[in-house]
C-alpha positions in Angstrom: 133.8 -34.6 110.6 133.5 -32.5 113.7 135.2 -29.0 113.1 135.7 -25.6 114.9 136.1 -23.1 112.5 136.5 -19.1 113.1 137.4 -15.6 112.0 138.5 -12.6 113.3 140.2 -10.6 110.3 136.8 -8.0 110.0 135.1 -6.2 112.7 132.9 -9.1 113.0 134.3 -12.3 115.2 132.4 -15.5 113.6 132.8 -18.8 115.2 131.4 -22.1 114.0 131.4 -25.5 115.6 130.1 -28.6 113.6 129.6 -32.1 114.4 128.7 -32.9 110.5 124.9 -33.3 111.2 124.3 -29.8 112.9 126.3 -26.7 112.5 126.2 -24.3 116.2 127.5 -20.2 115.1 128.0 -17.6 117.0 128.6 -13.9 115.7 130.0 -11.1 117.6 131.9 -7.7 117.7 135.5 -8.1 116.6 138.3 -5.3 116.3 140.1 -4.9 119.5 137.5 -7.1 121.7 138.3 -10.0 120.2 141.3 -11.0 121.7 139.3 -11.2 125.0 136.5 -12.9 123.8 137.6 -15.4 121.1 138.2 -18.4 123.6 135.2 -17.6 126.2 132.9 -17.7 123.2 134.8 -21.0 121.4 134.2 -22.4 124.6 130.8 -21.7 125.4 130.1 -22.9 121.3 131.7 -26.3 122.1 129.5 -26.9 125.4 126.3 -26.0 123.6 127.1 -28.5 120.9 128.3 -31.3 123.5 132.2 -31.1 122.2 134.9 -31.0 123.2 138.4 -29.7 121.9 139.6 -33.3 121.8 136.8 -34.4 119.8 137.5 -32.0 117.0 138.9 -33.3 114.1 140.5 -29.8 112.8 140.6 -26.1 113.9 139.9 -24.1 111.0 140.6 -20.5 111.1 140.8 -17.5 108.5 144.1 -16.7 107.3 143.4 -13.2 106.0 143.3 -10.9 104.5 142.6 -8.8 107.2 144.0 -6.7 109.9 147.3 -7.6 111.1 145.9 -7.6 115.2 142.9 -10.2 114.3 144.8 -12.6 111.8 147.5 -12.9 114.7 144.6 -13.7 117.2 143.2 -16.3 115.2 146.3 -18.0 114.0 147.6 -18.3 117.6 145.0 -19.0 119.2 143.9 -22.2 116.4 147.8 -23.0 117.4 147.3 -22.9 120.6 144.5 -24.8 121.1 145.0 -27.7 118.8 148.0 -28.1 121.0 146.3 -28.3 123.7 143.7 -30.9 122.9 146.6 -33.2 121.7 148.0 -32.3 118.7 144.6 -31.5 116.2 144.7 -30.3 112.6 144.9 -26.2 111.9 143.7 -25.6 108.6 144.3 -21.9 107.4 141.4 -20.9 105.4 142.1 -17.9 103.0 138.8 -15.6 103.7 138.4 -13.8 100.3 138.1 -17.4 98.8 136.1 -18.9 101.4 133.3 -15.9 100.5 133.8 -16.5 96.6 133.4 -20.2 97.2 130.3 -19.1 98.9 
């Protein structure tokens, strides 16, 4: 299963592309940069693991908790780009479970 996955409720953006063999991550500063640099760095993620957004089979992103500003980021931009590559999955991912599943 090929998935993008990313997060931008903390002060730390974390993006994750994976084609199900090997998993690509990229970890940044979030807060009030991230709005700027989410889709650059999704981008660049995709290229250096030879995807694309239509490849994807889901968009994961974290649902919260978190500040209001970076839950909004990620939520619209998932939306917006599973829209744009054709209608892919967006799987909210609630982040407090996700790190006590962990």
């Amino acid at each position: 299963m090929k998935l993008l996955a990313f997060d931008t409720s903390t002060e730390t953006m974390f993006i994750a592309v994976t084609d199900g063999q090997q998993t690509w991550q990229h970890l940044a500063e979030g807060g009030a940069k991230t709005s700027a640099a989410l889709i650059p760095a999704i981008m660049a993620l995709l290229k250096e693991a030879d995807l694309t957004l239509q490849q994807l089979d889901a968009i994961v992103f974290g649902r919260g908790p978190g500040s209001f500003t970076g839950l909004r980021t990620a939520c619209s931009v998932a939306q917006g780009l599973a829209f744009g590559a054709g209608g892919i999955q967006v799987l909210p991912v609630d982040t407090l479970l996700a790190v006590a599943e962990e």
